[in-house]
N, C-alpha and C positions, 0 to 999 in steps of 0.2 A: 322889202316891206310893202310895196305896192301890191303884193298878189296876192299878199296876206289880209290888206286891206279889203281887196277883193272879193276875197274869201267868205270872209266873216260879213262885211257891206249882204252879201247875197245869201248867207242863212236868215238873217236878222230880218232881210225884206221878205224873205220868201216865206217866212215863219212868224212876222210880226214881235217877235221876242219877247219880254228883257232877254231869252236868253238864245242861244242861236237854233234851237230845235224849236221853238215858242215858248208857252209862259214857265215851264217847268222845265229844272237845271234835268242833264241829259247826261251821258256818256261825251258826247261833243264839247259839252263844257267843261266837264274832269281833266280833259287832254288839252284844253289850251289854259287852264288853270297857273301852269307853271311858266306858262307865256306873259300869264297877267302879271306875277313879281317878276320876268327879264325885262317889260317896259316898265315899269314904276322901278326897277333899281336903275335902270341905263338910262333912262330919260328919254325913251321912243315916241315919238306924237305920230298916231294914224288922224284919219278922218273923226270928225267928232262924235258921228254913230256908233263907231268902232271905238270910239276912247270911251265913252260909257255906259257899253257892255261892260268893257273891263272894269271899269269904276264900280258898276253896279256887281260883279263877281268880287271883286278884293274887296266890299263893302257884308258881304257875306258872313255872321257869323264862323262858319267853318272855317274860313278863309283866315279871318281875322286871328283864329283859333293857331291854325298851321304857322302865319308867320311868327305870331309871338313861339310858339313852340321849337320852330328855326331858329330864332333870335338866342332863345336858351339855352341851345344844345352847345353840351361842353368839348364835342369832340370835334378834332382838330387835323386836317391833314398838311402835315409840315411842307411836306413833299411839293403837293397841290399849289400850296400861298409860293411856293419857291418858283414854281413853275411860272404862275401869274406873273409876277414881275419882269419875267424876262419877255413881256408882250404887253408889259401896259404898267401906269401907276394907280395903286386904291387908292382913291381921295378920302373914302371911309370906310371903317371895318364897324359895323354894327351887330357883330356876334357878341355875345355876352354884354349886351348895351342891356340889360335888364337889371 
């Protein structure tokens, strides 16, 4: 997580941001988009620059748009959830939470 911190620390300086290319979201931001819901479901804390870029992307209508539309989606892989248990417990399934 540290060089990811890294990472993202030195577009944001080198570009002034909100977003890591400058003030307009970019191709760079599309790609760590799905990074932004693995910290917010896992509970990751980077640096606090780095914590709100993300804040400021998952605050994003689009954004906002995508997870509720994840939230809803009825499809289901058995297999998948079968898999997961054998490397960890869900504390919560928030699919079909709508």
């Amino acid at each position: 997580m540290h060089r990811l911190d890294e990472l993202l620390t030195e577009g944001l300086d080198k570009f002034g941001g909100p977003f890591l290319a400058g003030s307009q979201f970019s191709a760079v931001d599309a790609f760590y988009a799905p990074v932004a819901f693995r910290l917010q479901s896992y509970g990751i804390a980077l640096s606090e620059r780095v914590m709100q870029y993300f804040s400021h992307l998952l605050a994003l209508p689009v954004m906002q748009d995508w997870y509720q539309q994840a939230l809803a989606e009825p499809w289901v892989d058995a297999a998948h959830d079968r898999q997961i248990s054998l490397y960890g417990v869900v504390t919560a399934d928030l699919r079909h939470a709508l």
